[in-house]
Every structure is written in C-alpha cells, then in structure tokens.
KOLPASE-231789 format. One record per residue (C-alpha): residue number from 0; residue in one letter; y, z negated, x. Coordinates in Angstrom, 1 decimal, padded with zeros to 4 digits. Layout:
BEGIN
+-----+------+--------+--------+--------+
|  nr | rest |      Y |      Z |      X |
+-----+------+--------+--------+--------+
| NUM |    A |      Y |      Z |      X |
...
+-----+------+--------+--------+--------+
//
This chain:
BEGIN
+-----+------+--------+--------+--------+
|  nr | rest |      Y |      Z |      X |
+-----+------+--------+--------+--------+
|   0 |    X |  191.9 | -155.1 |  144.3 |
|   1 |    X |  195.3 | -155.3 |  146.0 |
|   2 |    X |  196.2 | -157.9 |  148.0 |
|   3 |    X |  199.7 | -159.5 |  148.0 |
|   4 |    X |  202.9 | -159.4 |  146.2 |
|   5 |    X |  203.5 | -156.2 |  145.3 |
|   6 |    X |  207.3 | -156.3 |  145.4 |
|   7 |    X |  207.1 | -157.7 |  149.1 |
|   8 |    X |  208.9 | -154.7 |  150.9 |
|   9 |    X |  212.3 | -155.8 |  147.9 |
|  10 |    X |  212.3 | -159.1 |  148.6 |
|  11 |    X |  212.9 | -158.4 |  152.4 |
|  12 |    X |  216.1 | -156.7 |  151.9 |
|  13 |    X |  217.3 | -160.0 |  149.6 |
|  14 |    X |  218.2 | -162.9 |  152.2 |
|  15 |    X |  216.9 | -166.0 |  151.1 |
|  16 |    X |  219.8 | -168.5 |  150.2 |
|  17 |    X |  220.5 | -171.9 |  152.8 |
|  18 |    X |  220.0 | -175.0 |  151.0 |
|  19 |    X |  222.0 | -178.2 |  151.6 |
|  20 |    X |  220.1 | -181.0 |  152.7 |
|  21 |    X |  221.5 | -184.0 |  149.6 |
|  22 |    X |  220.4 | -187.4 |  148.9 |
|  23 |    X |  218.6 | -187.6 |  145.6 |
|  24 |    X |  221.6 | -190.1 |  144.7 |
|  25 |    X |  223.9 | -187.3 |  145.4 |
|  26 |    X |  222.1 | -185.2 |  143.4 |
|  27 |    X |  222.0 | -187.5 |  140.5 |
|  28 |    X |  226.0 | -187.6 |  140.5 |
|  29 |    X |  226.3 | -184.2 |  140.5 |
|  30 |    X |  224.2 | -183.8 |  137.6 |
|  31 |    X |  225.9 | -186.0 |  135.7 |
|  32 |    X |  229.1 | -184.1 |  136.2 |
|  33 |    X |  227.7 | -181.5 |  134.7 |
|  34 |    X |  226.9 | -182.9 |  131.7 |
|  35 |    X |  229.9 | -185.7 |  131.0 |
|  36 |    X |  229.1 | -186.3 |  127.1 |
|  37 |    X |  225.8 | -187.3 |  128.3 |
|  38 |    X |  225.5 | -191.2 |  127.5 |
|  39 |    X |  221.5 | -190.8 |  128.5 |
|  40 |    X |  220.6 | -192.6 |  125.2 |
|  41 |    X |  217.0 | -192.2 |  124.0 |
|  42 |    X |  217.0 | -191.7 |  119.9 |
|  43 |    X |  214.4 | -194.0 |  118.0 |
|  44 |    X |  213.7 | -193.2 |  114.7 |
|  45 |    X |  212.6 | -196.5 |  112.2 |
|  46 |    X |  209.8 | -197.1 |  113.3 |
|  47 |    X |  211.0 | -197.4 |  117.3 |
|  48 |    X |  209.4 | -194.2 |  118.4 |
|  49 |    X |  212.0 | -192.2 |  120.4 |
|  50 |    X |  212.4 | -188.4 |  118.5 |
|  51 |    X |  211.5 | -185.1 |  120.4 |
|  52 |    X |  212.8 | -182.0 |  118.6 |
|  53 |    X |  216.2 | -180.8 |  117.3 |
|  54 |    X |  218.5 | -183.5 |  115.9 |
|  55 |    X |  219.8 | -180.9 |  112.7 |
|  56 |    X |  223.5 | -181.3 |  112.2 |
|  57 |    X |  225.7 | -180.8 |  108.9 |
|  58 |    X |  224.5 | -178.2 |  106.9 |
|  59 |    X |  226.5 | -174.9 |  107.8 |
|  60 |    X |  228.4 | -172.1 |  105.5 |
|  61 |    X |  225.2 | -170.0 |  105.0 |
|  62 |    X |  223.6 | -173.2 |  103.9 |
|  63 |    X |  225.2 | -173.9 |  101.1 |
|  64 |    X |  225.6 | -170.9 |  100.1 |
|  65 |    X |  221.5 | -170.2 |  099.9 |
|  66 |    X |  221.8 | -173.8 |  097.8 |
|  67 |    X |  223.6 | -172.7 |  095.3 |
|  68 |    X |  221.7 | -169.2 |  095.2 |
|  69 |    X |  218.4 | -171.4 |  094.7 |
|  70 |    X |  220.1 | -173.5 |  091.7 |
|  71 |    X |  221.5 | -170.3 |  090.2 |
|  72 |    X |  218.5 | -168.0 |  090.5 |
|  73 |    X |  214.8 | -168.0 |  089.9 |
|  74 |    X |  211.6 | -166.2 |  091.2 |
|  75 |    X |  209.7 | -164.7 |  088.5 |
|  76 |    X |  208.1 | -161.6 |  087.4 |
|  77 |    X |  210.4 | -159.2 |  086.2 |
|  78 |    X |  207.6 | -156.6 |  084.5 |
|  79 |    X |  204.0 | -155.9 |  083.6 |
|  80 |    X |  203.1 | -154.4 |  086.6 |
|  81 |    X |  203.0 | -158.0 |  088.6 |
|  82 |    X |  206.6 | -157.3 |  090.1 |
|  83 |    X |  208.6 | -160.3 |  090.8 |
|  84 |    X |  212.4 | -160.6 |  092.0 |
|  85 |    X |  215.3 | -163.2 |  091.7 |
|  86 |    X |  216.9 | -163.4 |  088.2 |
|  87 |    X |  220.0 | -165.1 |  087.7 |
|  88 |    X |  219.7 | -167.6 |  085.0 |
|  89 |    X |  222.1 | -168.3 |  082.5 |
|  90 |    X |  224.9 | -171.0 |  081.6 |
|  91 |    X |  226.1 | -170.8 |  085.4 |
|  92 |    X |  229.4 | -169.6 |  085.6 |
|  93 |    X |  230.9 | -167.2 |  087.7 |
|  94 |    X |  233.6 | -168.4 |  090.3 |
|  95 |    X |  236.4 | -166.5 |  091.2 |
+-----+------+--------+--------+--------+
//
C-alpha cells in the first residue's frame, strides 16, 4: 500500500497562503458585514421549537401554472391495455 498523499509533489509548487492573525471579535464584525440583512433571529414554529429546513416562499410562475393543470386534468386510464395519461376534463374553459 502507498504511503502518503499522492498529489504531494503539486502541492509544492502552490505556496501556501499567510494568514492574518484577528481577534475572534474582529472576526465576528467582519462576518456580519458580509451578511447585513442578517437580524440573527431564530424562527419558532407554535409550539416554540426553532425550524431547521427551508422557509418556502410565495409560490412561483411554474407553480401556479402545475395548479391549474391539476384542477383541469385527470390521471386515468385511457385504454384496455392498462395505459394511463392526463385527460383534460370538461366545462373548463380555454383562456386566451
């Protein structure tokens, strides 16, 4: 078995970079630059438990869009063979 980095004779020819010796407090600021809309708030949900996850927005164009398609259109079987697709039903009018 080999031992050792493998890529060790690259790495020599990449100089490593010089780090600059800050306070943690500094480095808190600097941070928070970054990221000015930031308010550091934890979200609770009813029951006090703070949420993990995506917060989910406004529904978008595409959205709506597969809404309406779902109201218009159902999944069925289209022929004797077991075959099923969407069919439009009807009394929804077309836009235009």
């Amino acid at each position: 078995m080999k031992k050792g980095d493998r890529n060790a004779s690259k790495l020599q020819e990449i100089p490593m970079r010089e780090y600059e010796k800050i306070t943690l407090q500094e480095r808190q600021e600097r941070h928070k630059a970054l990221h000015p809309n930031d308010d550091n708030i934890v979200k609770v949900n009813d029951n006090g438990e703070p949420v993990n996850g995506i917060t989910w927005n406004k529904a978008g164009k595409h959205t709506k869009k597969m809404d309406k398609f779902y109201k218009e259109h159902i999944y069925t079987f289209i022929d004797r063979d077991m075959n099923k697709a969407w069919v439009r039903v009807a009394g929804f009018e077309e836009e235009e």
